[in-house]
Backbone bond lengths (Angstrom), bond angles and torsions (degrees), N, CA, C in turn:
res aa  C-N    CA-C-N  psi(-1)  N-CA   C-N-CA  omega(-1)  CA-C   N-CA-C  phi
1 X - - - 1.448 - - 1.530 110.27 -
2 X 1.196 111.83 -61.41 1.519 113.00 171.14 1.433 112.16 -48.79
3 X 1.279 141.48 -48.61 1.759 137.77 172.77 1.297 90.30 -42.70
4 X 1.290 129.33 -68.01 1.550 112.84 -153.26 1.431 110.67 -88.38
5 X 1.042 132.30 9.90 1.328 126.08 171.83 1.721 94.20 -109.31
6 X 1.165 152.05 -8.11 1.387 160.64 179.77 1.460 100.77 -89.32
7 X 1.714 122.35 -64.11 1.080 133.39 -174.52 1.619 119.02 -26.47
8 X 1.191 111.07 -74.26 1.142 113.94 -172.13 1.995 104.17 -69.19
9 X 1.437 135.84 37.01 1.041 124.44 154.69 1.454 98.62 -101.45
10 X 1.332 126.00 -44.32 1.237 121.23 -169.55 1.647 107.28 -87.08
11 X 1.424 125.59 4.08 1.350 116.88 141.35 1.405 132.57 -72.41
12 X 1.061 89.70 -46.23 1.865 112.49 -176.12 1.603 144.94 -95.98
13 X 1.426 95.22 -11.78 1.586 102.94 -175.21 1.417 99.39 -77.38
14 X 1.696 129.68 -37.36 1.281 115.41 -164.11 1.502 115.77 -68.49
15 X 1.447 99.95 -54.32 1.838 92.41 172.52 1.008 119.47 -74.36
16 X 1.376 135.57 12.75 1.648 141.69 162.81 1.556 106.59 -68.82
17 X 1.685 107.29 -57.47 1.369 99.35 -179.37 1.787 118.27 -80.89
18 X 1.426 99.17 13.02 1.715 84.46 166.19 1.776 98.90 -100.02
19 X 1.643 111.85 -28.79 1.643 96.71 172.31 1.171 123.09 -71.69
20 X 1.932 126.20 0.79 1.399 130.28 -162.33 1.541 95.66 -93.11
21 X 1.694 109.45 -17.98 1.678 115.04 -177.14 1.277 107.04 -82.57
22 X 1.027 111.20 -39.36 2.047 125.45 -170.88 1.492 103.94 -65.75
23 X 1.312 126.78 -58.14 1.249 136.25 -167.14 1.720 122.57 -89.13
24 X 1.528 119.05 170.49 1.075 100.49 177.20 1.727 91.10 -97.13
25 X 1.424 92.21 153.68 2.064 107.35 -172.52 1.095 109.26 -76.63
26 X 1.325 121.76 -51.13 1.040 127.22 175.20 1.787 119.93 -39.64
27 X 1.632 112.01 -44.19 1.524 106.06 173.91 1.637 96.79 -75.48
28 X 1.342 131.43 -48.21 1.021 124.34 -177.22 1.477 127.14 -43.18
29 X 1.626 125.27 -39.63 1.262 132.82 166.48 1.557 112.53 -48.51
30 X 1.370 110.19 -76.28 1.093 123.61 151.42 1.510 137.57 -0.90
31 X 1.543 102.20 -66.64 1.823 106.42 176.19 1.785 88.45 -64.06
32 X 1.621 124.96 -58.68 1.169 119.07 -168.50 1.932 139.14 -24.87
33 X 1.821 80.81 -61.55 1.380 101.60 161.25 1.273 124.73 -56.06
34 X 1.314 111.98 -24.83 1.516 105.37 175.69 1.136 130.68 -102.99
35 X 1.524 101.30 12.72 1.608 122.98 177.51 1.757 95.02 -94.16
36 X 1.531 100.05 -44.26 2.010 107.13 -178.68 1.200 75.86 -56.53
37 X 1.375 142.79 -104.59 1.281 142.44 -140.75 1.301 123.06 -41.02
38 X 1.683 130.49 -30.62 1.514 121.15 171.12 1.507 74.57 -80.06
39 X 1.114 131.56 -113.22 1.455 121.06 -177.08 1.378 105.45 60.85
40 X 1.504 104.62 -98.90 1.444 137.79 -170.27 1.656 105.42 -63.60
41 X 0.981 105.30 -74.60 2.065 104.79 156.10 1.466 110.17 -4.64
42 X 1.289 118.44 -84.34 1.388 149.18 -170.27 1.407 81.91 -35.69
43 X 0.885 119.91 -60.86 1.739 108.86 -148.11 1.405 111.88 -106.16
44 X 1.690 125.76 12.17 1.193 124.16 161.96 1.558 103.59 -92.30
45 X 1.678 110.27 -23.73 1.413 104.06 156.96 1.298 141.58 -48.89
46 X 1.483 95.41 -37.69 1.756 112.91 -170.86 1.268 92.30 -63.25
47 X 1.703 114.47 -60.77 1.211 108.58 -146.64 1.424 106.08 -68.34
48 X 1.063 120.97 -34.03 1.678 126.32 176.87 1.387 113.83 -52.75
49 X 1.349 113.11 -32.64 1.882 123.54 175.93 1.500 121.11 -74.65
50 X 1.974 85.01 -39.94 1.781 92.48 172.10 1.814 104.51 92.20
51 X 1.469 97.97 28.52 1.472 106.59 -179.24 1.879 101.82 -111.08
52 X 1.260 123.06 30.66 1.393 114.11 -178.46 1.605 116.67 -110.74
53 X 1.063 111.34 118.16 1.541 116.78 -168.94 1.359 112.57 -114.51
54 X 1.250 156.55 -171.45 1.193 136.04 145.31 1.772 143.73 -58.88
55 X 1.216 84.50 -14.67 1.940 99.02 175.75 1.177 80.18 -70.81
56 X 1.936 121.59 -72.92 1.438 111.46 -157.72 1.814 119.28 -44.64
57 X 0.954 130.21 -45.39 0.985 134.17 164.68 1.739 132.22 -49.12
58 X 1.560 108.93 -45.74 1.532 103.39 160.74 1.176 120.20 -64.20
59 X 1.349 133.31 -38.73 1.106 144.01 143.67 1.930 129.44 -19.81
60 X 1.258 77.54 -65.85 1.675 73.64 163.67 1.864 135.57 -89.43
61 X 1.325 93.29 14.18 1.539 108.17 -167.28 1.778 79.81 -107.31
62 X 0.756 128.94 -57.32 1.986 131.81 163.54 1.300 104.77 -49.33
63 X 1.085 153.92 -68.65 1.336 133.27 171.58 1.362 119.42 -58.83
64 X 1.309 142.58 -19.57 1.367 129.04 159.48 1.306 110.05 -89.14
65 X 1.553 142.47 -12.61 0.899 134.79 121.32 1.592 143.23 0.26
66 X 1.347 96.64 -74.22 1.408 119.93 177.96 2.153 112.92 -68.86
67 X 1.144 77.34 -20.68 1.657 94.86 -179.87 1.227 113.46 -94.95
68 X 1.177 125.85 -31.53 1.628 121.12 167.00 1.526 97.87 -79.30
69 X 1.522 136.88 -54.35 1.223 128.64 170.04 1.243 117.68 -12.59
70 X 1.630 110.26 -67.01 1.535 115.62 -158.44 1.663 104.88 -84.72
71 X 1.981 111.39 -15.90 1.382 105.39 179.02 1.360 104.71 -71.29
72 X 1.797 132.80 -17.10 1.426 115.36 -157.54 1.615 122.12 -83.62
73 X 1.172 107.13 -23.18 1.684 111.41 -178.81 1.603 97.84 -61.14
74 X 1.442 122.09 -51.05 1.519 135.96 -152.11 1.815 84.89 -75.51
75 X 1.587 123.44 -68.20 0.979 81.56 -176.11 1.769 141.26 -92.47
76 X 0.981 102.50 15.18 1.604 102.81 -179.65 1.890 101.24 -88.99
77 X 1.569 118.60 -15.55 1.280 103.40 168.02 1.693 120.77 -99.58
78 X 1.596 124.04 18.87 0.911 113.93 165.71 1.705 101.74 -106.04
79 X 1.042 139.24 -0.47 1.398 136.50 150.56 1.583 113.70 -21.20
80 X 1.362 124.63 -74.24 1.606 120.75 168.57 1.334 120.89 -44.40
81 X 1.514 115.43 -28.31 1.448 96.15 169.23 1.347 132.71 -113.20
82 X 1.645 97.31 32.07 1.582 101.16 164.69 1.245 102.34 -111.54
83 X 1.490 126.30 -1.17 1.896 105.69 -144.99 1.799 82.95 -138.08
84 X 1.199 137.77 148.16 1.478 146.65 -179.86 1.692 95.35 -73.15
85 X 1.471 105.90 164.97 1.548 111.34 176.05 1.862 102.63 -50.32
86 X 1.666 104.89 -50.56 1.325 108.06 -162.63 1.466 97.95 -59.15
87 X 1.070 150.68 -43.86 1.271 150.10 -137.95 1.530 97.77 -98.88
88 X 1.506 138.13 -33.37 1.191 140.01 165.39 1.230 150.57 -52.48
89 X 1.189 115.47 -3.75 1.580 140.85 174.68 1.876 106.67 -98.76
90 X 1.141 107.95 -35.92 1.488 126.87 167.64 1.399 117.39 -60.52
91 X 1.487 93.42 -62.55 1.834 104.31 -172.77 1.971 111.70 -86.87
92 X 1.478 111.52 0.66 1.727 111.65 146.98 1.379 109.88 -63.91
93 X 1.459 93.92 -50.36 2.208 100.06 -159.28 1.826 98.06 -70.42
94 X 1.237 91.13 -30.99 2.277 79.84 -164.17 1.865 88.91 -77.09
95 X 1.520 116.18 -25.38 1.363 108.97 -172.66 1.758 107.14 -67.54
96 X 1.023 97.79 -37.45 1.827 95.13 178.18 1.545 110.24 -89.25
97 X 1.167 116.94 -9.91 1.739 123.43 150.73 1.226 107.69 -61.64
98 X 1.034 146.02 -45.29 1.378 159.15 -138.09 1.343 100.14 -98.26
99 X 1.463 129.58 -64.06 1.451 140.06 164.95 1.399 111.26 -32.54
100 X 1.634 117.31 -60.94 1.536 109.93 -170.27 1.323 86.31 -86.24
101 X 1.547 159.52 -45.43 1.450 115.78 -169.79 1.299 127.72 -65.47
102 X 1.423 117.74 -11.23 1.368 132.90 -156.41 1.635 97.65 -82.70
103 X 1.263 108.06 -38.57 1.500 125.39 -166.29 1.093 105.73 -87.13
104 X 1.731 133.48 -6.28 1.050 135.06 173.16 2.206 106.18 -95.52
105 X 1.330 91.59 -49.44 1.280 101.98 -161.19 1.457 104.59 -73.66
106 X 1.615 107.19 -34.69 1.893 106.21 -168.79 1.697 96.66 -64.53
107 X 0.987 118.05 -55.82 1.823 103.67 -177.36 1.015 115.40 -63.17
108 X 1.454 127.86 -17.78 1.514 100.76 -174.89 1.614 96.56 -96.53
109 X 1.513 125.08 -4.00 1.675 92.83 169.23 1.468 111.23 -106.31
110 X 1.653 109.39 5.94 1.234 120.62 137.30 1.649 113.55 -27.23
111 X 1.301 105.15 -94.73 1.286 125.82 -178.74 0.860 117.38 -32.00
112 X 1.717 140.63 -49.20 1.040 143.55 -157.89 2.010 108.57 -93.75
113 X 1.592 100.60 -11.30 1.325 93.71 -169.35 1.617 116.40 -104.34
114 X 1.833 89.70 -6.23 1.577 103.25 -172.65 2.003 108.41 -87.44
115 X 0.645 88.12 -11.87 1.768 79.53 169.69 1.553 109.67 -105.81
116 X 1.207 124.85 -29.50 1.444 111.61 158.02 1.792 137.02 -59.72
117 X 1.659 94.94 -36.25 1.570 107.74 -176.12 1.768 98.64 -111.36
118 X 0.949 125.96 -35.04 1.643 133.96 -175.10 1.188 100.03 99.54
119 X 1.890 109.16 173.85 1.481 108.73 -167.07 1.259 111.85 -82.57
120 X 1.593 127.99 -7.34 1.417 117.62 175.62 1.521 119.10 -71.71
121 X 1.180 98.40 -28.51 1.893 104.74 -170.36 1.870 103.06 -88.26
122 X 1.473 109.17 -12.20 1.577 113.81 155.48 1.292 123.87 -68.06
123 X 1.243 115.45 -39.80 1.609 123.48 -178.80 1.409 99.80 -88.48
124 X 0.966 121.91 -24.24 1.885 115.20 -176.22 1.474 89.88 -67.28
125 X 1.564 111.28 -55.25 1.481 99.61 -168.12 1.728 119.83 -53.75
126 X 1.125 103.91 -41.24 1.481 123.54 172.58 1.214 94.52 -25.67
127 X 1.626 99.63 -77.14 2.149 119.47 -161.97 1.422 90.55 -48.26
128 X 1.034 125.31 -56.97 1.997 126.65 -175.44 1.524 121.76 -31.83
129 X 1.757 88.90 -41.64 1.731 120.52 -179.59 1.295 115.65 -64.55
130 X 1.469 118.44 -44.12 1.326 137.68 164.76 1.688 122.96 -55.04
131 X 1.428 93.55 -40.44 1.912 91.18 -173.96 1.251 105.16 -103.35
132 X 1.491 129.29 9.78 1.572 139.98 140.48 1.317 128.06 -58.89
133 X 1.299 99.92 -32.20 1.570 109.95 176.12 1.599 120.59 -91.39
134 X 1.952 99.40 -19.31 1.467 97.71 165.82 1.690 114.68 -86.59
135 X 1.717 100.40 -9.46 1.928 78.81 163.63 1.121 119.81 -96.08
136 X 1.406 121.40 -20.21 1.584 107.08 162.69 1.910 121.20 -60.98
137 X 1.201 128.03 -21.25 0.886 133.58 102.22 1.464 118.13 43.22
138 X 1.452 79.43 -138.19 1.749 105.23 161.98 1.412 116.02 -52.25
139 X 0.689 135.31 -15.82 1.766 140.37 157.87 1.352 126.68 -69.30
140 X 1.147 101.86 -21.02 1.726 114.58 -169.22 1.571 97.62 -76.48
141 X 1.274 116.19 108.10 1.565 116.95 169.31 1.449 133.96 -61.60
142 X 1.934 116.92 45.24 1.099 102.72 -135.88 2.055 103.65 -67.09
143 X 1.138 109.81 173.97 1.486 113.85 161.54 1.366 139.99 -61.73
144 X 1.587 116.60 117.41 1.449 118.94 -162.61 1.901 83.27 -69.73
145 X 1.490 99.67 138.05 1.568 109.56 173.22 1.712 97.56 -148.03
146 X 1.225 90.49 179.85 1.701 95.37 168.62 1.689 113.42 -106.93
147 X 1.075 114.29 139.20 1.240 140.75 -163.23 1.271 88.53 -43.07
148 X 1.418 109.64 120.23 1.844 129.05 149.41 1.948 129.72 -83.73
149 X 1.688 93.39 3.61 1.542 116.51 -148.40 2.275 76.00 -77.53
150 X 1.175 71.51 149.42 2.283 92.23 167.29 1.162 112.55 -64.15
151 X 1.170 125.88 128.50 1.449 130.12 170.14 1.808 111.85 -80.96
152 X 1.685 96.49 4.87 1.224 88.93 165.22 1.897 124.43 -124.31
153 X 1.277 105.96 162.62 1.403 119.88 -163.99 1.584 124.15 -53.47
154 X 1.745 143.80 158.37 1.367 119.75 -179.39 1.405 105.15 -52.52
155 X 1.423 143.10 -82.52 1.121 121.17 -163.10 1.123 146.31 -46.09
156 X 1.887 115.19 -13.01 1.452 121.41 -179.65 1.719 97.69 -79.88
157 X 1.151 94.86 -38.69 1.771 102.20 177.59 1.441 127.46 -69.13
158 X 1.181 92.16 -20.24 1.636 104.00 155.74 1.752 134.07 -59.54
159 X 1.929 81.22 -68.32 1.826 105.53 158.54 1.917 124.53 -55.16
160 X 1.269 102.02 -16.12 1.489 133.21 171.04 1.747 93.70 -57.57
161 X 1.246 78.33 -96.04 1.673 93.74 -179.12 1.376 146.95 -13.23
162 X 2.071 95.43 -53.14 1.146 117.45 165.96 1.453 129.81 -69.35
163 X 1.859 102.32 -40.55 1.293 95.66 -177.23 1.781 118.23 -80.04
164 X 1.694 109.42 0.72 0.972 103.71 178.70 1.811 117.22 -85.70
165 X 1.509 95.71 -16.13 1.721 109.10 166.97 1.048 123.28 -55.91
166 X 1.653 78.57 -34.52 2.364 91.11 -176.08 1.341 102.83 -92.45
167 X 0.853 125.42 31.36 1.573 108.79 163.19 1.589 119.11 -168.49
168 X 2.018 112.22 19.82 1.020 103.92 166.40 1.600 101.11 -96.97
169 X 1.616 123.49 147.97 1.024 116.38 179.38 1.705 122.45 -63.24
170 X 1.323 107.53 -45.35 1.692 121.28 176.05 1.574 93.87 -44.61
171 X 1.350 120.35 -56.32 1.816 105.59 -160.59 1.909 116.17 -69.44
172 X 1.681 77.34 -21.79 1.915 108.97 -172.49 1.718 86.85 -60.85
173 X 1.432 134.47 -39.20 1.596 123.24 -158.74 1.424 91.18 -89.40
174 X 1.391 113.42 -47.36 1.488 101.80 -158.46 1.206 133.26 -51.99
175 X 1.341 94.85 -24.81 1.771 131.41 -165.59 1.396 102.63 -80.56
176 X 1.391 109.95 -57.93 1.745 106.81 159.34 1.166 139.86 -81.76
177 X 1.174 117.31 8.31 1.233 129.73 162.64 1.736 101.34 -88.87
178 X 1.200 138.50 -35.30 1.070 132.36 -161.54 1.491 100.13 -92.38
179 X 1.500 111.51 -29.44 1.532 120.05 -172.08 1.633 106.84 -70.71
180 X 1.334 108.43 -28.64 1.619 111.06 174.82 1.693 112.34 -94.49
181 X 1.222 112.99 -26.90 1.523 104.38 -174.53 1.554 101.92 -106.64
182 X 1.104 106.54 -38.63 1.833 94.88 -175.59 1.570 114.73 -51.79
183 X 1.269 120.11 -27.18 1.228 103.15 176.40 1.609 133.65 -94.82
184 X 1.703 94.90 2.40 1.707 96.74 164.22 1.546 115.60 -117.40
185 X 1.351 92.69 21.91 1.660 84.39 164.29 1.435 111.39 -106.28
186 X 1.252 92.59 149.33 1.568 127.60 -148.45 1.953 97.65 -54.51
């Protein structure tokens, strides 16, 4: 379960954040969420039909997968342009606060809500969760500016990317630091 819900980050996040540069994010978030949301749909259907087996399910843990993948470049780089410099050092740390409480708290009222309502009316809520986030969304007043987008193409922005990995020193440690310790920790 974890491979396929992991998988598609290390397929997809990299050319996500060269399409999160090309495009505007805002539609990009957007189509996303509403892919989580049929997503989530889809499978309060199943379960309500009684068509969910385990393929169906790895399956759909890889397609929402692949959809948070491609949502993460878009949204962790429109952060600067909602929040002031001062406000940005704050709203990284509460954002990675936010991740581990979220990951603590969403299953357990997960848990607690799926034997009372069943798992379809959990995932409906989910899908609900999803098209909440596309009206905040569409609500977000962002600022008419002039285009900051690359005048260059996905693959140069790709090759962009990399060679800037290879040769900033900060990414140069992390990478070896992770290349020597990530693989003997336990």
């Amino acid at each position: 379960m974890s491979t396929v819900a992991t998988l598609p980050f290390f397929l997809f996040t990299f050319p996500a954040g060269a399409i999160a540069d090309m495009v505007d994010r805002r539609r990009l978030l957007c189509i996303m969420n509403f892919w989580l949301a049929i997503i989530a749909a889809g499978l309060a259907a199943l379960v309500w039909l009684k068509f969910v087996n385990p393929y169906v399910i790895l399956a759909a843990v890889f397609l929402l997968g692949v959809a948070f993948a491609i949502n993460a470049p878009a949204w962790t780089a429109i952060i600067p342009e909602v929040l002031t410099k001062e406000e940005l050092l704050a709203a990284i740390t509460l954002g990675g606060l936010q991740l581990n409480i979220s990951g603590i708290i969403g299953p357990s009222i997960g848990g607690m809500l799926l034997p009372v309502f069943g798992a379809n009316v959990v995932f409906a809520i989910n899908a609900f969760c999803f098209l909440f986030v596309i009206w905040a969304l569409l609500r977000w007043q962002k600022p008419i500016e002039p285009s900051e987008r690359p005048a260059e193409g996905f693959f140069e922005s790709c090759a962009s990317a990399i060679r800037y990995a290879r040769i900033t020193p900060a990414i140069r440690v992390v990478a070896f630091v992770e290349c020597c310790l990530g693989s003997s920790s336990p």
